[in-house]
N, C-alpha and C positions, 0 to 999 in steps of 0.2 A: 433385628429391629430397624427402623426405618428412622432415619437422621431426620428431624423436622426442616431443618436449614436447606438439608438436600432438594428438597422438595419444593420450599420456597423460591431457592435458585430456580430451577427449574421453570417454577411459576413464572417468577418476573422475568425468565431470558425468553419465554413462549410468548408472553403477554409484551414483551419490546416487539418483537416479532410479527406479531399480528399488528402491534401498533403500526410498525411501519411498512407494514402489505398496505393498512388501510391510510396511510398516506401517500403513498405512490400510486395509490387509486386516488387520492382526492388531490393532488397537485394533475394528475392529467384530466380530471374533472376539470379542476381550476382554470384550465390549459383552453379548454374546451369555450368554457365559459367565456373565460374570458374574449376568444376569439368572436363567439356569439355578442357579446357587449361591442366590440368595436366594431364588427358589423353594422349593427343596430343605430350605433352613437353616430355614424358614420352618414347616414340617411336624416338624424334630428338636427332640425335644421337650428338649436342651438347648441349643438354639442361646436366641441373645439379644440383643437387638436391638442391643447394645453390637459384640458378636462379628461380626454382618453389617454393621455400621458399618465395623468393620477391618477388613473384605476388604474393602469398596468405595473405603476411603482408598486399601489400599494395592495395587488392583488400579489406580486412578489413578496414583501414583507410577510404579507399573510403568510405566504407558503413557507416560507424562511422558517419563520416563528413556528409555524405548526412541526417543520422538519425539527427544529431544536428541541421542542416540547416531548417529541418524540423521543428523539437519542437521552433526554434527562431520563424518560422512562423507564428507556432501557436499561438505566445506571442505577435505578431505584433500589436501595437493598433491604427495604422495609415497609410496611404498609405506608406507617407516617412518613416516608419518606416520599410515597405517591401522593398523598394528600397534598404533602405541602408543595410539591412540582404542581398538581391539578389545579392548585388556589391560586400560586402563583399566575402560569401560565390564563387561567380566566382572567384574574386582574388586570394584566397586561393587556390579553382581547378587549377588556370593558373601554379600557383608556384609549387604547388603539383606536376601536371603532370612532368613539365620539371625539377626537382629535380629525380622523379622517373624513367623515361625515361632515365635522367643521370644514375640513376642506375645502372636499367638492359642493359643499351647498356654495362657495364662495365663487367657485370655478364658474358653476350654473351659473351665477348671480351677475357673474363680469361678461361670461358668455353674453347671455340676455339682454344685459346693457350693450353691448355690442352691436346684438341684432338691431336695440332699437336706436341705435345711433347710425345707421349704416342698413337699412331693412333691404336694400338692392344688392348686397355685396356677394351673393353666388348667384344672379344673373346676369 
């Protein structure tokens, strides 16, 4: 007869596993990305070196957190024990995001004021 537990184990050490294939796919996504953003910011002519500072913190943080979200995964030893890792971890995204968003909308904001204080200042 077939141990339910055994099986379980099983499950969750497969399912850590895939978890964190498919983060080490999305941290050099992220990698990636990111690199394309400061390209980009690089050429707007109100980006600012402060402003692509803060996407590279907190495009870090992001990955950080998703790496940690992962390894709880993987330690999971029961269903409700994924639940309440998955709930947490969104909560934290929810707040994350709109703390960071607070941010760089402020970033843009001083940038801008910048520009229009100084409209000559990269020629």
């Amino acid at each position: 007869m077939v141990n339910p537990s055994d099986n379980t184990g099983r499950v969750l050490e497969q399912t850590g596993q895939i978890v964190e294939q498919t983060m080490n796919q999305s941290r050099e996504a992220m990698a990636q990305y990111f690199n394309f953003l400061q390209t980009a910011f690089a050429s707007f002519p109100m980006a600012s070196t402060a402003l692509t500072d803060k996407m590279k913190t907190f495009t870090e943080q992001n990955i950080a957190e998703a790496q940690q979200f992962a390894q709880n995964l993987g330690q999971a030893k029961n269903f409700e024990d994924v639940i309440r890792i998955q709930t947490e971890y969104m909560q934290n995204q929810f707040r994350a995001f709109g703390e960071q968003t607070k941010s760089l909308a402020e970033e843009l904001t001083n940038s801008a004021a910048g520009i229009v204080k100084n409209p000559f200042r990269n020629y």
